[in-house]
KOLMARBA-523567 format. One record per residue (C-alpha): residue number from 1; x, y, z; residue in three letters. Coordinates in steps of 0.2 Angstrom, whole numbers, plus 2048, in hexadecimal, padded with zeros to 3 digits. Layout:
<rs>
- nr;u;v;w;rest
- NUM;X;Y;Z;ALA;
...
</rs>
This chain:
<rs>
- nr;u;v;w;rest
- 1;313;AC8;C23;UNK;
- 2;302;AC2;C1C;UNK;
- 3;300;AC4;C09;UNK;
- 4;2F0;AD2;C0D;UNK;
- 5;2FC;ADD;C18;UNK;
- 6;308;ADC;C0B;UNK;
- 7;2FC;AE1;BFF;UNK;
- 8;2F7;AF0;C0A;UNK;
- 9;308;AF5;C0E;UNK;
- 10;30C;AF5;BFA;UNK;
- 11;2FE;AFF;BF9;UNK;
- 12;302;B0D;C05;UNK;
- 13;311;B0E;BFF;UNK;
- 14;30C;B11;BEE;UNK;
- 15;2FE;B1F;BF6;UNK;
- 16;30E;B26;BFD;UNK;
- 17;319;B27;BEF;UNK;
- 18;309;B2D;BE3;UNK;
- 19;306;B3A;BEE;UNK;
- 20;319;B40;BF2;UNK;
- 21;31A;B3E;BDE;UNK;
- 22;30B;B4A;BDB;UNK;
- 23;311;B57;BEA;UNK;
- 24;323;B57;BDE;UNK;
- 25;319;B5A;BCF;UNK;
- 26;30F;B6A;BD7;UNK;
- 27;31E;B73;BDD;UNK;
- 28;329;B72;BD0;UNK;
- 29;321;B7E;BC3;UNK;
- 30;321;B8A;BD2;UNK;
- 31;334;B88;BD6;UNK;
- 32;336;B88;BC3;UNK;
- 33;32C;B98;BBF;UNK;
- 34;336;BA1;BCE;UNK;
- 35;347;B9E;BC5;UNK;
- 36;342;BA3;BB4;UNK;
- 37;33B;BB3;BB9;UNK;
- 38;345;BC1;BB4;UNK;
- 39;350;BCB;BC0;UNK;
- 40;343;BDD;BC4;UNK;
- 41;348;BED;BBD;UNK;
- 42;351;BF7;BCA;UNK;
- 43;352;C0A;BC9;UNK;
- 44;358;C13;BD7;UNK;
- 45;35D;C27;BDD;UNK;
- 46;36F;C22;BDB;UNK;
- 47;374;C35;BE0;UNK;
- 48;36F;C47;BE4;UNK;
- 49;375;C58;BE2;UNK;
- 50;368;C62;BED;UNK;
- 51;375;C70;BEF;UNK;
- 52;37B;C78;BDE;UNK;
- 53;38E;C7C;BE1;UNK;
- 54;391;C90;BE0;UNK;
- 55;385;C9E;BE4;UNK;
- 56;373;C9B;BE3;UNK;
- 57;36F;CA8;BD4;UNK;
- 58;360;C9E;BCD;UNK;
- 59;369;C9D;BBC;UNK;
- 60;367;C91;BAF;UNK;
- 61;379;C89;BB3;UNK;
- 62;376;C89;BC6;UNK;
- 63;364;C82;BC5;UNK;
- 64;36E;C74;BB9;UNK;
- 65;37A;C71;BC7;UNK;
- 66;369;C69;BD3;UNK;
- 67;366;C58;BCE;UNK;
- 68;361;C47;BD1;UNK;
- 69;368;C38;BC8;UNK;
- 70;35F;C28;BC6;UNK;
- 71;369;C17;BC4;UNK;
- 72;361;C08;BBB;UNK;
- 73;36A;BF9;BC2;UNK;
- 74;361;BEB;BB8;UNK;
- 75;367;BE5;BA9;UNK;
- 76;358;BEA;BA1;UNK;
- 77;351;BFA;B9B;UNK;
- 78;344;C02;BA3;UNK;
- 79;336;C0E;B9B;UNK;
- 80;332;C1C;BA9;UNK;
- 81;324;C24;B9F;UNK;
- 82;319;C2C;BAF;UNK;
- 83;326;C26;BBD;UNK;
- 84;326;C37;BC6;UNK;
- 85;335;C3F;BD1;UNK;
- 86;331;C4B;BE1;UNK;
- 87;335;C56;BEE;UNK;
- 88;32C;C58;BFE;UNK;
- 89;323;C69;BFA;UNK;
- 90;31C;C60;BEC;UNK;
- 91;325;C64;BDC;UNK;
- 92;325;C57;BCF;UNK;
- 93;32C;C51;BBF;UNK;
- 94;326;C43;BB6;UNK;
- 95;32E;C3B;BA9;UNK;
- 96;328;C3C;B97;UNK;
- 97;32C;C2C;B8C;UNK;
- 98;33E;C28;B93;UNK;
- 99;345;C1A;B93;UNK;
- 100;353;C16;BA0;UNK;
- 101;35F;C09;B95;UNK;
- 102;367;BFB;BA2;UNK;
- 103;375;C01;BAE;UNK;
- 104;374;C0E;BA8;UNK;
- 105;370;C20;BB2;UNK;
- 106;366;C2F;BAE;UNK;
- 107;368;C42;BB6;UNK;
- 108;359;C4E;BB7;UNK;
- 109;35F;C5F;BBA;UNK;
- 110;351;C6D;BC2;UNK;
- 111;359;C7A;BB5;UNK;
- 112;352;C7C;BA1;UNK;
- 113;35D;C70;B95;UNK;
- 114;35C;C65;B85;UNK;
- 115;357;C53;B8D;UNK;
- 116;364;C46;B87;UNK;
- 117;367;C34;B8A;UNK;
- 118;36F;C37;B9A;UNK;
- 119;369;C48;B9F;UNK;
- 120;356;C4F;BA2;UNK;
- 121;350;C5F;BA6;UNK;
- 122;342;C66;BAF;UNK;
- 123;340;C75;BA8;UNK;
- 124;33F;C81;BB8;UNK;
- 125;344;C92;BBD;UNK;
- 126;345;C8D;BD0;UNK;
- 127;34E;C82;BDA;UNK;
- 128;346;C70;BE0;UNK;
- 129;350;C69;BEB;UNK;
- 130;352;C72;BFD;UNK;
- 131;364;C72;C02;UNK;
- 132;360;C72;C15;UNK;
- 133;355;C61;C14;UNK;
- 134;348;C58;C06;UNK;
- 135;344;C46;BFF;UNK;
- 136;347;C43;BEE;UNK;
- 137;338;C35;BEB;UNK;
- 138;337;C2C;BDB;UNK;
- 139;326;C22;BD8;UNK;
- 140;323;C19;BC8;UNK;
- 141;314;C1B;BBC;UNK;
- 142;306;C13;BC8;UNK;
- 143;30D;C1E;BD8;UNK;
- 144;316;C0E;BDE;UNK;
- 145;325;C14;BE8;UNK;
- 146;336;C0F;BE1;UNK;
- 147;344;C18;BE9;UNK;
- 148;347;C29;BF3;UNK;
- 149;355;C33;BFC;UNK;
- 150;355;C3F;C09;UNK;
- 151;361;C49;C10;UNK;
- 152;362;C59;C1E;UNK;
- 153;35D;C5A;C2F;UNK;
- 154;34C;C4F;C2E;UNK;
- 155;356;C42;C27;UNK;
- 156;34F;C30;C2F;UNK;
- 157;33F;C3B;C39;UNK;
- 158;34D;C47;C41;UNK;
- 159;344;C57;C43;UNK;
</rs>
């Protein structure tokens, strides 16, 4: 080998190792950055009680009985100030400055109540949730959709 070819070869394998070296160095802050984000906040309908056990009397109590509970499965707590929770006619109820602590789960009952850390009340005088078929749709505090559960005979586009 000529002393000029052995130049070049020296030279592109330099190029080589440069640019593989440069390629290294541009992708490791991605892969870095993509561990050291936190794991997302996660809440979900965790259950539903559309049919409130007993007679349907419209009473305090049996409204109490028709909820939905929320489950926060992240480890950290999450602030649902605007998330809103609905039925398919449209009947809403948005949170007001909650905060869901991590693992922890919440209850929001359609009946008149004192909210506590695990218990909210919507404050109605009328049952939400149909007991032949709904969707219970949570969204959070931009309209995103988060979670929802349906349940009845148009469950999965079954009519």
């Amino acid at each position: 080998m000529s002393a000029s070819a052995s130049v070049t070869a020296r030279r592109l394998a330099a190029a080589a190792l440069a640019a593989g070296a440069v390629v290294s160095v541009a992708a490791l802050p991605a892969t870095a950055a993509d561990h050291a984000r936190p794991a997302r906040a996660k809440v979900e309908i965790s259950a539903v009680q559309y049919d409130s056990p007993g007679r349907d009397d419209r009473s305090n109590r049996s409204l109490n009985k028709e909820w939905v509970e929320l489950t926060n499965t992240s480890r950290s707590a999450v602030n649902l100030d605007g998330w809103v929770l609905r039925d398919e006619s449209g009947y809403r109820y948005t949170f007001d400055n909650y905060r869901l602590a991590g693992r922890a789960t919440v209850r929001v009952h359609t009946g008149v109540g004192r909210d506590t850390r695990t218990d909210l009340y919507q404050g109605r005088r009328a049952y939400v949730w149909n007991n032949d078929y709904d969707t219970a749709t949570l969204r959070d505090d931009r309209g995103r959709f988060v979670d929802d559960e349906s349940w009845g005979h148009r469950r999965g586009g079954r009519h």
